[in-house]
C-alpha positions as CSV (number, residue, x, y, z in Angstrom):
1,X,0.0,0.0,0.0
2,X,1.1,3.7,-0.2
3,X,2.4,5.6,2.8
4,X,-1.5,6.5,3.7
5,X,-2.5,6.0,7.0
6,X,-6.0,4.7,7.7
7,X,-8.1,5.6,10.8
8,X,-9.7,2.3,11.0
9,X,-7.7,-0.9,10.5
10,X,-10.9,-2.2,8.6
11,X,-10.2,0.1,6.1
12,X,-6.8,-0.5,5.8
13,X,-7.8,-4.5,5.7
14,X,-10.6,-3.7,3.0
15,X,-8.1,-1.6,0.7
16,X,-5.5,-4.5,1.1
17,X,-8.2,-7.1,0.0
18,X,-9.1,-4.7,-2.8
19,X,-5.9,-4.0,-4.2
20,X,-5.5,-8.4,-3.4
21,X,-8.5,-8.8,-5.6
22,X,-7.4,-6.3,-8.5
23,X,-4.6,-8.3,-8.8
24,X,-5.7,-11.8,-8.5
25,X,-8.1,-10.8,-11.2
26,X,-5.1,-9.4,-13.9
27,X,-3.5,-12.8,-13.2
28,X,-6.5,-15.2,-13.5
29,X,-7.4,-12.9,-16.7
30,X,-3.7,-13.5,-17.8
31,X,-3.8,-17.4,-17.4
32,X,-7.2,-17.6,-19.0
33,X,-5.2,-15.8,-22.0
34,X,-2.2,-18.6,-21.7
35,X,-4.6,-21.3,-21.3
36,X,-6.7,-19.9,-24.5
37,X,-3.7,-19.3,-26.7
38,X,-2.4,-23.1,-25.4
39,X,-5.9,-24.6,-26.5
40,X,-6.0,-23.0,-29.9
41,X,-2.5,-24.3,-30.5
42,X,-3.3,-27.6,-29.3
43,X,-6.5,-27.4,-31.2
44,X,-4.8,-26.6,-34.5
45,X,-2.3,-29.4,-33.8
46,X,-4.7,-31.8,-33.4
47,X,-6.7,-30.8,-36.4
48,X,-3.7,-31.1,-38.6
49,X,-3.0,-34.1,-37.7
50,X,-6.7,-35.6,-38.6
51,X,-6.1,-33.6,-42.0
52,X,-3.1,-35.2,-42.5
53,X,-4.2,-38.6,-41.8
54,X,-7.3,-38.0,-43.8
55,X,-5.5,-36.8,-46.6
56,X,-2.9,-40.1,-46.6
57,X,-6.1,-42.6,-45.9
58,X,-7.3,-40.6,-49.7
59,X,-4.0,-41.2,-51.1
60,X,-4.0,-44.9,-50.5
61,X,-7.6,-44.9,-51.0
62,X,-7.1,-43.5,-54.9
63,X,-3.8,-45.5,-54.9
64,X,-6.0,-49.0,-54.4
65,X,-8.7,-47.8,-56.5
66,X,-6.1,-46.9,-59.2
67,X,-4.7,-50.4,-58.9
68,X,-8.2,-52.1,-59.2
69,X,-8.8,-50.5,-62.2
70,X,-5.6,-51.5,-64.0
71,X,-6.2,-55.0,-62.6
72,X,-9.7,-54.9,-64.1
73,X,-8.9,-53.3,-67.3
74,X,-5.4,-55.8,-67.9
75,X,-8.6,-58.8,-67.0
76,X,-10.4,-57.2,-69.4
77,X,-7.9,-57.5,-72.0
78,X,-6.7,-60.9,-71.0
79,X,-10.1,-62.4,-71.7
80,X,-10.8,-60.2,-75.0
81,X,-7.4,-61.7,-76.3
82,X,-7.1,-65.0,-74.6
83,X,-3.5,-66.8,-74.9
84,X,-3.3,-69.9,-76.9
């Protein structure tokens, strides 16, 4: 506190748990901030990381599908032109 005196300690006592409140306030607003900034960062992570797996299970996905169709279409010519 400043150098002010107070006539009644109950002042005194309510100007220290003012001033106690003020800052416990700042600092719980200042860990909500962390917290939020942590979250979004861990949010992000984890949402990239679905992307990416989504976007390699499409890959292979395509990839097999690709295969199928070249299995299908060399079939295809196998039984048009049959060996023998």
């Amino acid at each position: 506190m400043s150098n002010y005196s107070y006539s009644d300690p109950l002042d005194e006592l309510y100007a220290v748990y003012i001033s106690t409140r003020i800052y416990l306030d700042r600092y719980d607003n200042l860990l909500d901030q962390i917290f939020q900034k942590k979250m979004e960062k861990f949010s992000n992570e984890i949402l990239d990381y679905f992307n990416s797996k989504t976007i390699i299970q499409r890959y292979e996905i395509q990839q097999q599908e690709k295969q199928y169709r070249e299995k299908t279409k060399q079939n295809n010519e196998d039984e048009k032109n049959p060996a023998g």
